[in-house]
C-alpha positions, 0 to 999 in steps of 0.5 A: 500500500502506497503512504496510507495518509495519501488515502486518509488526504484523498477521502478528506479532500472527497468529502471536505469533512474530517468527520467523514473521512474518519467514518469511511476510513473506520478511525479517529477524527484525531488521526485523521488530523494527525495524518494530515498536519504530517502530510502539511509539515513534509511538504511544507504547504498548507493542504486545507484552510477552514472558512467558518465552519467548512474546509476548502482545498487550497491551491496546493491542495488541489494540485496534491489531490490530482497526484494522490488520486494518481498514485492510488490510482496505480496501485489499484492497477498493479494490484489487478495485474498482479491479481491477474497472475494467480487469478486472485485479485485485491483492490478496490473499486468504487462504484456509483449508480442510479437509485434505480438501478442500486436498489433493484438491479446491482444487488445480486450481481454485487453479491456474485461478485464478492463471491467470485472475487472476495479480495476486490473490496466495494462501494456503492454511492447512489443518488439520482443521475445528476448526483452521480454524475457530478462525483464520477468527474470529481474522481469520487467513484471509478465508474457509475451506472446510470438511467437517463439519456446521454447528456455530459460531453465530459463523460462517455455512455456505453448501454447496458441493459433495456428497461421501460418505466410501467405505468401501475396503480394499487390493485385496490384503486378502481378509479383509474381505467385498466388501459388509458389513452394519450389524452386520457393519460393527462387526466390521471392523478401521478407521483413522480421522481423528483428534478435531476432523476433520469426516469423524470427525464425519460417520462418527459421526453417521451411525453414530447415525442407524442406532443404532450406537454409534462406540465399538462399532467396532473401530478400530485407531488414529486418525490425523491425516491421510487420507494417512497412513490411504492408506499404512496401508492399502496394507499390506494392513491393515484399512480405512479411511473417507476421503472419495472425492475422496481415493481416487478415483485408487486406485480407478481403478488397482486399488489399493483397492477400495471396502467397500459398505455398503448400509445406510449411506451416508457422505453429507455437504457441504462448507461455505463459511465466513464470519464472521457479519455482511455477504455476502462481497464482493471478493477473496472473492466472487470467488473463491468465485463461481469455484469454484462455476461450475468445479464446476458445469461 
């Protein structure tokens, strides 16, 4: 392992929180400090400065972070390449992805994962497309999945797997027709994923597509999560537009039924994201090649 006090600048820098660098890391704040003021002391430069209460990067610091995610960075890769060897690999791989797909698509294939290749070490962040994002070109993930149409030139989108976002009800709600029409669509009362998620933005645009305008819908609230639009629907209000991965259980159990729209589909792709520049190699590749022979098995 390379300085480890690198790794302890690096997440510091990551979260401009000591406190939570400490968290991630399982040590002390006050090693954390420690660590930090010994990195300022042999480089003779000032690495943070607080400005009330936040930190803040300062010009060196900026310029040592690129070095240090550098460094780790390679050591990540000749980890993977002596892992290569044996066919026995350690690491580390930070992922990222939708809430979507991190609720409902990742979990088993991490499982299998782990099983298959116990000394690569993950972790997951989620939050919307836009969240996710923004930390893959700020280096706080390796790499993401993402829902949502490719919109960052800074990033490159490679497909992954097919979806459709299903249009679906409580089973108890008879108020709302099994099949409804274009026009008959606007009228329905809906629960919606919040600004910045990519299956909002999916919804949108295909709204588009047929000459719908999103502000003609009858939207009874957006909300930040597709569990959170579940549990308003099992009341036996309104309806809601999730992906099916995320319902796919209620609707074999009766809890929901699906809303067909037949003249509208809901059709999309998940993305593998990358920043811009050489093909993904390592930990990354690994992984990534893993998913998309689960998937198409």
């Amino acid at each position: 392992m390379p300085d480890f006090r690198l790794l302890v600048f690096q997440r510091v820098a990551q979260n401009l929180s000591f406190t939570k660098a400490a968290n991630e890391l399982f040590i002390s704040q006050p090693a954390i400090t420690k660590h930090i003021k010994e990195l300022e002391s042999e480089y003779g430069t000032k690495l943070f400065e607080r400005s009330g209460n936040k930190i803040l990067l300062t010009e060196a610091g900026t310029v040592f972070l690129n070095y240090a995610n550098q460094i780790l960075q390679l050591h990540n890769e000749l980890k993977f390449e002596l892992g290569q060897l044996t066919n026995q690999f350690k690491g580390t791989l930070r992922l990222g992805a939708s809430t979507t797909i991190a609720q409902y698509v990742l979990p088993s294939a991490l499982a299998s994962f782990h099983d298959r290749h116990p000394g690569v070490k993950l972790s997951l962040i989620s939050g919307n497309t836009e969240f996710i994002e923004k930390r893959l070109l700020r280096n706080e993930i390796d790499f993401a999945i993402v829902e949502g149409k490719p919109s960052n030139q800074d990033i490159r989108y490679t497909p992954y797997l097919d979806d459709e976002l299903l249009v679906f009800t409580s089973s108890k709600n008879n108020n709302i027709a099994a099949s409804v029409s274009n026009s008959e669509l606007v009228s329905v009362p809906l629960v919606l994923r919040e600004r910045g998620s990519g299956t909002l933005e999916i919804i949108e645009e295909n709204l588009h597509n047929h000459n719908i305008s999103p502000r003609q819908l009858n939207v009874l609230m957006y909300l930040g999560s597709t569990e959170a639009i579940k549990t308003f629907i099992k009341t036996g209000n309104g309806a809601g537009i999730v992906s099916r991965f995320a319902i796919e259980n209620e609707l074999n159990e009766k809890q929901f039924r699906q809303i067909a729209t037949p003249k509208i589909s809901f059709k999309r792709q998940f993305y593998f994201i990358f920043p811009q520049g050489p093909e993904p190699t390592g930990f990354t590749k690994l992984f990534c090649d893993f998913l998309s022979m689960s998937h198409n098995h």
